[in-house]
C-alpha positions in Angstrom: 8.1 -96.6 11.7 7.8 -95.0 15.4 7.7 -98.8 16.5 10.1 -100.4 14.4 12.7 -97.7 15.9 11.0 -99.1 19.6 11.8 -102.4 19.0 15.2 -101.9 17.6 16.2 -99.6 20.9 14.9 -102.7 22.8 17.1 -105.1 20.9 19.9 -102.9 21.5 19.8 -102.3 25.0 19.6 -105.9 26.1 22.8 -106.1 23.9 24.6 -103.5 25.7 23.0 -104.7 29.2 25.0 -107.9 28.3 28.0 -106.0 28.1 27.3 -103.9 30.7 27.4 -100.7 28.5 24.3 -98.7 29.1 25.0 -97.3 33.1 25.5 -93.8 32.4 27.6 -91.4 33.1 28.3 -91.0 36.8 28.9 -94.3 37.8 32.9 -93.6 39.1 31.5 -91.6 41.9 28.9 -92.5 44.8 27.4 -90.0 46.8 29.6 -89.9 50.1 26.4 -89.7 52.4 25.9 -93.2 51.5 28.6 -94.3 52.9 28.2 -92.6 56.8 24.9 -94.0 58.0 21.5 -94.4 57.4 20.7 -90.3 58.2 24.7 -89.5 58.3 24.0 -85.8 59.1 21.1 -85.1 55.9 18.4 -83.1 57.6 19.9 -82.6 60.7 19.9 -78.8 61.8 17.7 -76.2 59.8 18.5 -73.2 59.3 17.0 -70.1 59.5 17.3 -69.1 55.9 16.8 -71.0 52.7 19.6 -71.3 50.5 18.9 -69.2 47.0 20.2 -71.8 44.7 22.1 -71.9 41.7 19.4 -70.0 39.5 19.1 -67.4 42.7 16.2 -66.8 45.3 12.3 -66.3 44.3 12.1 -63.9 46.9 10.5 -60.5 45.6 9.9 -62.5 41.9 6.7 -61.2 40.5 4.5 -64.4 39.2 3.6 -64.3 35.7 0.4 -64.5 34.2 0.3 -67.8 34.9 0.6 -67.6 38.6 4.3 -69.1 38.5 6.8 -67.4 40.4 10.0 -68.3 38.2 13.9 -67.8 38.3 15.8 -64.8 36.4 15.4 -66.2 32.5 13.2 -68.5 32.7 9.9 -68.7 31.1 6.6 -70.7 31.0 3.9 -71.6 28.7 0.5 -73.2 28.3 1.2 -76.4 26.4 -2.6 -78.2 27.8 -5.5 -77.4 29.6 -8.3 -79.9 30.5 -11.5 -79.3 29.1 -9.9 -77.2 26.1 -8.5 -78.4 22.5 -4.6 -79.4 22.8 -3.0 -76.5 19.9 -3.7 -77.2 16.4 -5.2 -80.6 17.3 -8.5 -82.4 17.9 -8.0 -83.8 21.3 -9.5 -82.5 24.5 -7.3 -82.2 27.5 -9.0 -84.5 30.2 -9.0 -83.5 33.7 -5.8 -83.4 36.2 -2.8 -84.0 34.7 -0.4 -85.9 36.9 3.3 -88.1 35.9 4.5 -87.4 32.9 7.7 -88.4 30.7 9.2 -87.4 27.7 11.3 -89.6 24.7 12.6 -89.0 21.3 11.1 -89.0 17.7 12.3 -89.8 14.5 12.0 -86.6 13.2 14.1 -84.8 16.2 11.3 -83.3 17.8 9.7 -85.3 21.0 6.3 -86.7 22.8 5.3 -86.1 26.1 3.0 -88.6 27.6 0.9 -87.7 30.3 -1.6 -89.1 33.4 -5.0 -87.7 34.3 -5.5 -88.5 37.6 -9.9 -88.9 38.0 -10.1 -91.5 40.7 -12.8 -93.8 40.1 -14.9 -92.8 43.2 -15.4 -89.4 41.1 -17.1 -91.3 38.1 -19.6 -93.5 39.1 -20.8 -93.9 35.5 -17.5 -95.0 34.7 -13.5 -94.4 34.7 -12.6 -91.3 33.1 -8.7 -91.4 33.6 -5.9 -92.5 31.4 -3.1 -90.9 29.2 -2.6 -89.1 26.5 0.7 -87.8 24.2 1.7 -84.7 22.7 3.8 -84.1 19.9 6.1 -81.7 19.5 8.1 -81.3 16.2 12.0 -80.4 16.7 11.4 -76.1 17.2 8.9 -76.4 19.8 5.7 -76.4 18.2 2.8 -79.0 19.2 2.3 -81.7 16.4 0.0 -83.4 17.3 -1.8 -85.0 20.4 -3.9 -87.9 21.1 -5.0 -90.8 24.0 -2.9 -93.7 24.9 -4.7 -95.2 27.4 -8.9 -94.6 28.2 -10.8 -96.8 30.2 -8.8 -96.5 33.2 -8.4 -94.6 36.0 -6.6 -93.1 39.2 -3.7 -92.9 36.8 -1.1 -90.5 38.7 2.6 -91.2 38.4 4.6 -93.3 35.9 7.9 -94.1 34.2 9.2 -94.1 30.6 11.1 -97.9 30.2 14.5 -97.6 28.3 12.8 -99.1 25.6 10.9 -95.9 25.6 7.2 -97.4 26.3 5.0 -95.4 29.4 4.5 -97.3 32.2 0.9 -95.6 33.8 0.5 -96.1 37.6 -3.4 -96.4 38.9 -3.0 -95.5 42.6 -7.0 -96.5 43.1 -7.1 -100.1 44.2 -10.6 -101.9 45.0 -13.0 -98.3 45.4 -16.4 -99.4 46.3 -17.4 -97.5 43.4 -15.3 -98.3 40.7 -13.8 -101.4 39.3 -10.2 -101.2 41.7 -7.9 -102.4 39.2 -4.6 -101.5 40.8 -2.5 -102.2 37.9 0.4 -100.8 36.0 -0.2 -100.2 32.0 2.4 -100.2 29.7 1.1 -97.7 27.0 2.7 -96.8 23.1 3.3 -93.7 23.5 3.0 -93.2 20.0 -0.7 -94.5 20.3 0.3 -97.4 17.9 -0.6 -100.4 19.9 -3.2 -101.1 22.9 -1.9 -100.3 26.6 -1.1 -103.6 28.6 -2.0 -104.3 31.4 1.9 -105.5 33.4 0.6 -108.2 36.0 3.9 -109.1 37.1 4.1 -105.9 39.0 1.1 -106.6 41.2 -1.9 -105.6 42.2 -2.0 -102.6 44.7 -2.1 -98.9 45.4 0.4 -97.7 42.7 3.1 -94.7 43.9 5.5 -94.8 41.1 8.2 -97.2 39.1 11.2 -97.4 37.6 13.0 -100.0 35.3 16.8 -100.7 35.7 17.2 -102.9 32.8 20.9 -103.7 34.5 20.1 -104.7 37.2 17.0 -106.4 36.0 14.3 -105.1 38.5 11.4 -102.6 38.0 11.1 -100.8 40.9 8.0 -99.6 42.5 6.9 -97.5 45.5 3.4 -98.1 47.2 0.9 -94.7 47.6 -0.3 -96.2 51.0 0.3 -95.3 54.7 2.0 -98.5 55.1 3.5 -98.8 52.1 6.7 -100.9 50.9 9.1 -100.0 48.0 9.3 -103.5 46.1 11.1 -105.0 43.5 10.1 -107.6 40.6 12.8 -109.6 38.4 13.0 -108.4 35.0 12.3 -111.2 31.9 15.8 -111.9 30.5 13.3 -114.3 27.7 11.0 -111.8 25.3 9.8 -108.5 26.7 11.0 -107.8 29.9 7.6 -107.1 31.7 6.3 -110.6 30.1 6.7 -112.5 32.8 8.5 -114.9 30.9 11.7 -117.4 32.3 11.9 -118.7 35.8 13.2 -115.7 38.0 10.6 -113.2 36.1 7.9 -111.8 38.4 9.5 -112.5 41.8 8.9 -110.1 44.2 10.6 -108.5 46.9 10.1 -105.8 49.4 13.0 -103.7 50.7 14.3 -104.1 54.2 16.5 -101.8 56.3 18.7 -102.8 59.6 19.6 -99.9 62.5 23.3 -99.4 60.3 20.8 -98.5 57.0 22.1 -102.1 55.1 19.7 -103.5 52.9 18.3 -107.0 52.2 14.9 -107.7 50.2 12.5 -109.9 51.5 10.6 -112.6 49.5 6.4 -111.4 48.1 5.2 -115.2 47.9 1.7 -113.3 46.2 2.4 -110.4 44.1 -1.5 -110.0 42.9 -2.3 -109.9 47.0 -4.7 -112.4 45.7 -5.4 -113.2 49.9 -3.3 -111.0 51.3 -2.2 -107.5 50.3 1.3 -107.1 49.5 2.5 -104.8 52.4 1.0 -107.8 54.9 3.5 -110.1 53.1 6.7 -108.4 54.3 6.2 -107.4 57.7 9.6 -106.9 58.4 10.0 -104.7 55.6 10.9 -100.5 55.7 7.8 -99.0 56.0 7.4 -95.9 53.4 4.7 -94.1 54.2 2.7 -92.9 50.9 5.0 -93.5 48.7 5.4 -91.2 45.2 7.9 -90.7 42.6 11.2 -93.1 42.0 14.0 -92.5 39.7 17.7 -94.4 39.4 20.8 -94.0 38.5 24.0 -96.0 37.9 22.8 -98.0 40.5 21.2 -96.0 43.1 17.8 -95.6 43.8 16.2 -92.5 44.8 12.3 -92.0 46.0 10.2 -89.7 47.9 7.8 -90.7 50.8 4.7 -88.1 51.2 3.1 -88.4 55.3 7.1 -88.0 57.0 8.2 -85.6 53.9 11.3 -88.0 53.3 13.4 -88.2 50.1 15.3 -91.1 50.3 18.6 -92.7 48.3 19.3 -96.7 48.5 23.1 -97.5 46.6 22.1 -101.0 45.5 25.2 -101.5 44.9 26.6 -100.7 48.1 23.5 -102.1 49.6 22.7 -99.1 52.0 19.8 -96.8 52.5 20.2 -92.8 53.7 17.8 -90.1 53.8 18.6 -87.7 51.8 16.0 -84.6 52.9 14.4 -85.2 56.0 11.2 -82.7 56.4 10.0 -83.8 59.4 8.3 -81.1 61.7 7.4 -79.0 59.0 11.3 -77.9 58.1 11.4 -75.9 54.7 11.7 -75.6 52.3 10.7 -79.0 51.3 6.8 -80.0 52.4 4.4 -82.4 51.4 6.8 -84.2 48.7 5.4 -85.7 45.7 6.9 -86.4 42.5 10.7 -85.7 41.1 12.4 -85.6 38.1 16.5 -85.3 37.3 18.3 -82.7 35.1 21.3 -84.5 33.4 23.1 -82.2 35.9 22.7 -83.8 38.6 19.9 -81.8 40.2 17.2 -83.5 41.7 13.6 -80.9 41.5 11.5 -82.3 43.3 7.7 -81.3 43.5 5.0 -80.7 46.3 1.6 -82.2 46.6 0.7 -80.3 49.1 3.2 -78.0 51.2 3.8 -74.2 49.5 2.8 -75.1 45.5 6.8 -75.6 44.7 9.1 -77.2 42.8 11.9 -77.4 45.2 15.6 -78.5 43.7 18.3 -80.7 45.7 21.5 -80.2 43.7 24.7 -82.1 44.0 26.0 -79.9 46.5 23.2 -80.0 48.8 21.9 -77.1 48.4 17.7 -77.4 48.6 16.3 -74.7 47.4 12.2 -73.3 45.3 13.0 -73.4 41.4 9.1 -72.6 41.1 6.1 -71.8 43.1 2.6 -71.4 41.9 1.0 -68.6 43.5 -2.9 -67.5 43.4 -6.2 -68.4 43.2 -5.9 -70.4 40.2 -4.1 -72.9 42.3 -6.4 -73.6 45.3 -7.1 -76.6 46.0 -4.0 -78.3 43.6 -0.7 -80.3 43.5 2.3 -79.6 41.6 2.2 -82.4 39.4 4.7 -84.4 36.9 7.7 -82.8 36.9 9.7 -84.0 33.8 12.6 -83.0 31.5 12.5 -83.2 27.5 15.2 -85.3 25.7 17.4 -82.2 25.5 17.4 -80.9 29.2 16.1 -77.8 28.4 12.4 -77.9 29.1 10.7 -78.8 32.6 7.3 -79.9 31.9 5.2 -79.7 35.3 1.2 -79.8 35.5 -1.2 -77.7 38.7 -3.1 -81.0 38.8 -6.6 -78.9 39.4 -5.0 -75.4 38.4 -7.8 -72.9 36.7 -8.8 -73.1 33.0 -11.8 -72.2 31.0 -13.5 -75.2 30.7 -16.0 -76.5 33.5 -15.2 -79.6 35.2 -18.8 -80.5 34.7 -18.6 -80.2 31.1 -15.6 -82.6 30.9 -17.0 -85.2 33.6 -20.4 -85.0 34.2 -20.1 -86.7 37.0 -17.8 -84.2 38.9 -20.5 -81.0 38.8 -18.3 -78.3 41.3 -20.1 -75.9 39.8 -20.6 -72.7 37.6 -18.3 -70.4 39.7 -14.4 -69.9 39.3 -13.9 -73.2 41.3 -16.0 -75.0 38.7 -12.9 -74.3 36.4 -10.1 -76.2 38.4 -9.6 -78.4 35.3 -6.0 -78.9 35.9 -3.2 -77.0 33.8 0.4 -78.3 32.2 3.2 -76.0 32.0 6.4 -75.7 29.9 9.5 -74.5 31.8 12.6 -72.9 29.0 15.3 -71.3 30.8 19.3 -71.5 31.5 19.1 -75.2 32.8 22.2 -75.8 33.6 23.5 -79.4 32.1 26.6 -81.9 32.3 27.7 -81.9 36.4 30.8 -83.4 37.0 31.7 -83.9 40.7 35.0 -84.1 41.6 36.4 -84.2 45.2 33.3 -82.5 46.7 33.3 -79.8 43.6 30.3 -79.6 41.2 31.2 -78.0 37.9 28.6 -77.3 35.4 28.0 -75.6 32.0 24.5 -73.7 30.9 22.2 -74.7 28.4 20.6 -72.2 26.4 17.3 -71.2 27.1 14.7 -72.3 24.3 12.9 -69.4 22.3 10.7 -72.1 20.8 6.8 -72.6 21.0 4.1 -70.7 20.7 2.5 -68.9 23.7 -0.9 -70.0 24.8 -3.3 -67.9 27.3 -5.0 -68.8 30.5 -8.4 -67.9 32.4 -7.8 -64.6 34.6 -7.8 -64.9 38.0 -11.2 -64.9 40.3 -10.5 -63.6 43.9 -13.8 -64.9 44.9 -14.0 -68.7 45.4 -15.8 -71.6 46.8 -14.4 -75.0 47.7 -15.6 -77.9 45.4 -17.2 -81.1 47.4 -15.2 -83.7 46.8 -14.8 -86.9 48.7 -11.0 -87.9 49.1 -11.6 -91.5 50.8 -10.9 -95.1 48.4 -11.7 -98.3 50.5 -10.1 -101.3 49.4 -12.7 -104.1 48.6 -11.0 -106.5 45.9 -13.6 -106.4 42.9 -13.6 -107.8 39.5 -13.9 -106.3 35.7 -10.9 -105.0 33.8 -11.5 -101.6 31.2 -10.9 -103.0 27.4 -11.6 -101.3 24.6 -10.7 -100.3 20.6 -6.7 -100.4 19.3 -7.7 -97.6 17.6 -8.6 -96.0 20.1 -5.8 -96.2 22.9 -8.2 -98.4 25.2 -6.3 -100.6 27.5 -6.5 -104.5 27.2 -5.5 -106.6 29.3 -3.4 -109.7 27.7 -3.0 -111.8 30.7 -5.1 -113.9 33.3 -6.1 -111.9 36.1 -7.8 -111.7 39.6 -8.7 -107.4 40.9 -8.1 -105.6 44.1 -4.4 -96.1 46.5 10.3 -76.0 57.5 13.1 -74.2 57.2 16.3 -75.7 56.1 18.6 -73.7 53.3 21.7 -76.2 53.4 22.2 -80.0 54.0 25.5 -82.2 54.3 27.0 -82.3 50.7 26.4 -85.6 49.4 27.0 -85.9 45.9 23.5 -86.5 44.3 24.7 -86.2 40.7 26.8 -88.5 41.1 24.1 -90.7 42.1 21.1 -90.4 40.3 19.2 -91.1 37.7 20.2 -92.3 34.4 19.0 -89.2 32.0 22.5 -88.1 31.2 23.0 -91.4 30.0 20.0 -91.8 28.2 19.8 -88.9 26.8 23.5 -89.5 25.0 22.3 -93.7 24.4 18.9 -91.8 22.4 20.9 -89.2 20.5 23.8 -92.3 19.5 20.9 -94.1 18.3 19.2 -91.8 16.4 22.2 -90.7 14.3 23.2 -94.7 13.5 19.5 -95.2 12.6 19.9 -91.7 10.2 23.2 -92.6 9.1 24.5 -89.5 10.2 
């Protein structure tokens, strides 16, 4: 049933892409930072203090018992833990959760699909990464929980398509020690159908993607130090990622003159089959380890990790601007990761590395911490996945290698760190209920908003206590890129990946900036989220 709702959101939204129906909600507006230059003032003077926000400062918040330091009314829960049974079901967390996305059920509740990010240099008896789903029925309680995708690995960010599939990112490509596949799955979230491997969008070391079915691109960012954000033509004949009709699967790589305009230039070999991509266009903007990508109405917004850059392209407009600029080590914003959008505009964006934080840009340009994971249960991790559920009123967010119970070695053999506390750094994901606030509307400048009530849903869950005494596991961080051969492939039943199609193988300070009207810019959630709640009362009849 799950999937013949899928196809019938598909059907519909290459209707309404026809008629040019499905852009959103903010598409009157552009953000006016766009318009002034490729910089045009964003990230120009820090200041000396950060700004609180619009939920208020985490200054003199005491963590909770799950090391996160939250805003006044918000609250967090357990909802996985690697090594440990997900609630109520028979599935084992696997290790170090990473992107994640949410979409609808039939029966009002939702599933949040999940990476685990165990490059393939860690397993040399085989790839231990993937993703897997949870359930969660329409008050808050888990469901259910199972794998969408085994026999992969490096699997760190990803996308849900509007046609609500999971796009899974490996960011490993051609490990001496593994099998380097540098592909993007498409996965059921619903665990339904076999994950796919998507050739048309290339072989390489995966940041992120995004799908605008309007303009007809995928989007996707490159997790290398030379990295270029590309774009690949959408099938207008079957699936879109098929790779079907005469403009599907070209490739282009983004470009950026001295006055920020943009042009794309061509990817002759999207597989890198001789030549990696990045070597292809030159002349393209170099965006050094790229990470997470989202769009809006026509703009595109993605982070780059080594200069601590989140950046806005109106492809519209057909102009690129920095929108935070962190260079030398200006806070609140450091080693940038991930983001994810609140239907209000609000961009949160999350730190691999830097202070543990969720950090928010809002419409107004205010950045500011939303969360911050304090303690010794978060040595040595990321803040990983940040995502919102269909209703905008849960942040799901994962400590990649945050403390459990389990050992590491008793999940992976291969990864033996030990019998001590830092044997335990499993990785941990987190449910966020609080005030979100919900439905921006800028007008002239001015950002009105109303509040969604905090959820009271869900059943707590409890964590390892803290050790103060730890050692550092010994881990090797370094993935050569030798192009090898062999593709995972496995059961239906069992979520294994196949792979459908012929292929060849290969990872400060700063409170206030210039107000630039983000939520007028990004993302397409509000939108979604009102195209998935239309749909679901036509399909109840309601």
């Amino acid at each position: 049933m799950e999937m013949e709702r899928r196809a019938f959101l598909w059907d519909g939204l290459r209707a309404g892409a026809a008629l040019g129906v499905t852009s959103g909600v903010w598409g009157a507006a552009l953000p006016s930072a766009l318009a002034g230059g490729p910089s045009a003032g964003l990230g120009s003077t820090p200041s000396s203090a950060f700004s609180p926000g619009p939920y208020g400062s985490l200054d003199g918040r005491t963590p909770d018992g799950h090391g996160l330091v939250l805003p006044e009314g918000f609250t967090a829960r357990i909802v996985a833990e690697g090594g440990a049974p997900v609630a109520g079901t028979d599935l084992v967390w696997p290790l170090f959760p990473d992107g994640k996305g949410t979409v609808s059920a039939d029966d009002g509740g939702w599933l949040l699909v999940c990476n685990h990010e165990v490059f393939d240099f860690q397993t040399p008896n085989g790839p231990r990464g993937g993703a897997s789903t949870i359930g969660f029925a329409p008050d808050g309680s888990i469901s259910g929980a199972w794998p969408v995708l085994v026999g992969s690995h490096s699997n760190s960010r990803g996308a849900v398509t509007p046609w609500e599939t999971w796009l899974s990112c490996q960011e490993a490509f051609g490990s001496a020690a593994g099998d380097g596949n540098g592909l993007v799955w498409e996965c059921d979230p619903t665990g339904g159908r076999p994950a796919v491997a998507r050739l048309v969008l290339g072989r390489r070391t995966h940041g992120s993607v995004v799908v605008d079915l309007d303009g007809g691109h995928a989007y996707l960012t490159e997790a290398h130090r030379d990295g270029r954000l590309y774009r690949v033509a959408l099938s207008d004949v079957g699936d879109p990622l098929s790779g079907a009709g005469d403009e599907s699967g070209r490739m282009e790589a983004l470009a950026v003159d001295h006055d920020g305009g943009v042009s794309w230039l061509s990817v002759p070999d999207p597989a890198g089959s001789f030549l990696p991509t990045r070597l292809q266009a030159l002349d393209g903007l170099v965006t050094p380890m790229g990470g997470g990508i989202q769009i809006h109405d026509g703009v595109l917004v993605f982070t780059t990790g080594l200069d601590n850059q989140v950046h806005a392209v109106d492809l519209v407009a057909g102009h690129h601007s920095v929108v935070w600029d962190g260079s030398g080590g200006r806070r609140p914003l450091q080693g940038i990761g991930d983001l994810a959008v609140a239907s209000s505009g609000d961009l949160f964006v999350s730190e691999d590395r830097g202070d543990m934080e969720v950090v928010m840009i809002t419409p107004t340009g205010e950045v500011a911490p939303f969360c911050r994971m304090v303690g010794n249960a978060h040595r040595f991790s990321a803040v990983t996945g940040p995502c919102f559920d269909p209703s905008g009123t849960r942040l799901y967010v994962s400590s990649l290698r945050g403390r459990g119970e389990a050992l590491v070695r008793d999940v992976v053999p291969d990864l033996d760190w030990g019998t001590g506390a830092e044997g335990r750094h499993v990785g941990v994901t987190y449910e966020i209920s609080g005030p979100f606030r919900s439905e921006a509307v800028i007008l002239g400048g001015q950002s009105t908003t109303t509040v969604v009530p905090a959820s009271t849903t869900g059943a707590p869950s409890t964590t390892a206590a803290n050790e103060d005494t730890a050692t550092s596991p010994t881990v090797t961080a370094t993935v050569t890129a030798s192009p090898t051969t062999g593709e995972p492939s496995g059961k239906v039943a069992d979520g294994n990946p196949v792979e459908s199609e012929t292929t060849r193988s290969p990872r400060g300070d700063g409170g206030l900036v210039t107000p630039i009207g983000l939520g007028a810019a990004l993302l397409a959630l509000g939108g979604a989220l009102a195209l998935r709640r239309r749909r679901d009362r036509d399909i109840d009849g309601s």
